[in-house]
C-alpha positions as CSV (number, residue, x, y, z in Angstrom):
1,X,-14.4,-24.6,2.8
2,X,-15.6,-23.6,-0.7
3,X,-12.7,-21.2,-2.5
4,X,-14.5,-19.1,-5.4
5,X,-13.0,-17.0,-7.7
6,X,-13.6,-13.6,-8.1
7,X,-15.4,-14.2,-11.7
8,X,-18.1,-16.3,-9.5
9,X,-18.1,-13.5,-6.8
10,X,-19.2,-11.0,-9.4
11,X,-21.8,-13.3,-11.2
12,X,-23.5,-14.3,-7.9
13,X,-23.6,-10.7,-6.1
14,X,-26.9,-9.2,-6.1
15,X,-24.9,-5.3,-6.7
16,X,-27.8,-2.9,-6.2
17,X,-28.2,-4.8,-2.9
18,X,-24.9,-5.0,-1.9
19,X,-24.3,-1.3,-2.1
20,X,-27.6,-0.6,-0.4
21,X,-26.4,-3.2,2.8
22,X,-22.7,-1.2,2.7
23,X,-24.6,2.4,2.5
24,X,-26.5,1.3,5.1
25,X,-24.0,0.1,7.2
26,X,-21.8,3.1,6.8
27,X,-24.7,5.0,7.9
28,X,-25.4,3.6,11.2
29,X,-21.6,3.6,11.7
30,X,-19.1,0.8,12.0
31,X,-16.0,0.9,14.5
32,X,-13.4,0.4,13.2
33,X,-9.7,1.2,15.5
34,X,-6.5,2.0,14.4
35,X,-4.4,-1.2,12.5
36,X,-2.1,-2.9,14.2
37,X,1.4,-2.5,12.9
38,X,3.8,-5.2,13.8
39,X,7.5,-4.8,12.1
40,X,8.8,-8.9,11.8
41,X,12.7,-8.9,11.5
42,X,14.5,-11.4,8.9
43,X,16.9,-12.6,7.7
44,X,16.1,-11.2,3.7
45,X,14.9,-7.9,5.7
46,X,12.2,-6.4,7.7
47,X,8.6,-7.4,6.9
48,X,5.4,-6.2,8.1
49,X,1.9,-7.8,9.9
50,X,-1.0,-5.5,9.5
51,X,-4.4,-6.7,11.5
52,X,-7.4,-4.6,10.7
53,X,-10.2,-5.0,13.0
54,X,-13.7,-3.5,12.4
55,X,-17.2,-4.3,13.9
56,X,-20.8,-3.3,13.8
57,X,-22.2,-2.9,17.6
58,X,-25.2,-5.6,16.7
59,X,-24.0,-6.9,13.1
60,X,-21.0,-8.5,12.1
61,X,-17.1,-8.3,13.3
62,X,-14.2,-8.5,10.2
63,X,-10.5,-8.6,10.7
64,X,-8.2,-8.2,7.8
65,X,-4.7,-9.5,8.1
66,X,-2.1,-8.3,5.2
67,X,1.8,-9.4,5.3
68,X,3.9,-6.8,3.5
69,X,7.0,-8.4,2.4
70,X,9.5,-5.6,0.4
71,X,11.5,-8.0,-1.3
72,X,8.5,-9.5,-2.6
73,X,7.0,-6.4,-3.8
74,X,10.4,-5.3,-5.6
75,X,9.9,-8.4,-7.5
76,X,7.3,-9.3,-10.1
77,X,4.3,-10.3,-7.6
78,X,3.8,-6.1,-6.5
79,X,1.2,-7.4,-4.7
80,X,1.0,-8.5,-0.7
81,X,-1.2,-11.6,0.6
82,X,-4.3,-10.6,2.7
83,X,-6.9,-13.0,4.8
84,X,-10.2,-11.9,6.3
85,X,-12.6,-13.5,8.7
86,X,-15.4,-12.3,9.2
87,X,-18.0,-13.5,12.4
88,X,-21.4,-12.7,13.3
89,X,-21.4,-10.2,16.7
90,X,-24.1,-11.8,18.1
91,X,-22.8,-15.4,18.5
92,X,-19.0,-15.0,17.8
93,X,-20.0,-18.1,14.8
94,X,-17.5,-17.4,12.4
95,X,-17.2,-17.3,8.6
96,X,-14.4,-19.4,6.9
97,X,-11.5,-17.2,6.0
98,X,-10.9,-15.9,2.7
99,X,-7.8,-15.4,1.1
100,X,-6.5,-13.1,-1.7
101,X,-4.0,-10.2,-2.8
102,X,-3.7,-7.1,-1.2
């Protein structure tokens, strides 16, 4: 798996495209349920799972996964660690994940 930065996402984006394909997509409409909110008891208190599912009915499907962790936020990090994956619909192929802050 190749892990870029997000200097190299911004010099390698094609921006007038990529808004077009996002305008576009919001326009035909993109489902996209409720999150799932699961409360994980610990020890150092209660933390939290978020899974955010969203699909296109013949594009591409996307789940984002956030874990909110209070104590961490308290401290100096204020930010909470989220993963997508993203697949095509048509084959289920998926995408490798990509990691970052919430």
């Amino acid at each position: 798996m190749r892990i870029i930065d997000a200097g190299e996402v911004a010099s390698s984006l094609a921006w007038p495209a990529l808004v077009e394909r996002l305008a576009e997509t919001f326009r035909r409409g993109v489902e996209s349920p409720p999150r799932h909110h699961h409360a994980m008891q610990r020890r150092d208190g209660e933390a939290t799972l978020l899974l955010m599912p969203a699909w296109e009915q013949d594009g591409y499907i996307g789940v984002k996964m956030v874990n909110v962790f209070p104590r961490t936020l308290r401290m100096a990090c204020r930010r909470s660690p989220a993963s997508t994956c993203s697949a095509r619909a048509t084959m289920g192929s998926r995408w490798p994940v990509s990691t970052a802050a919430s």
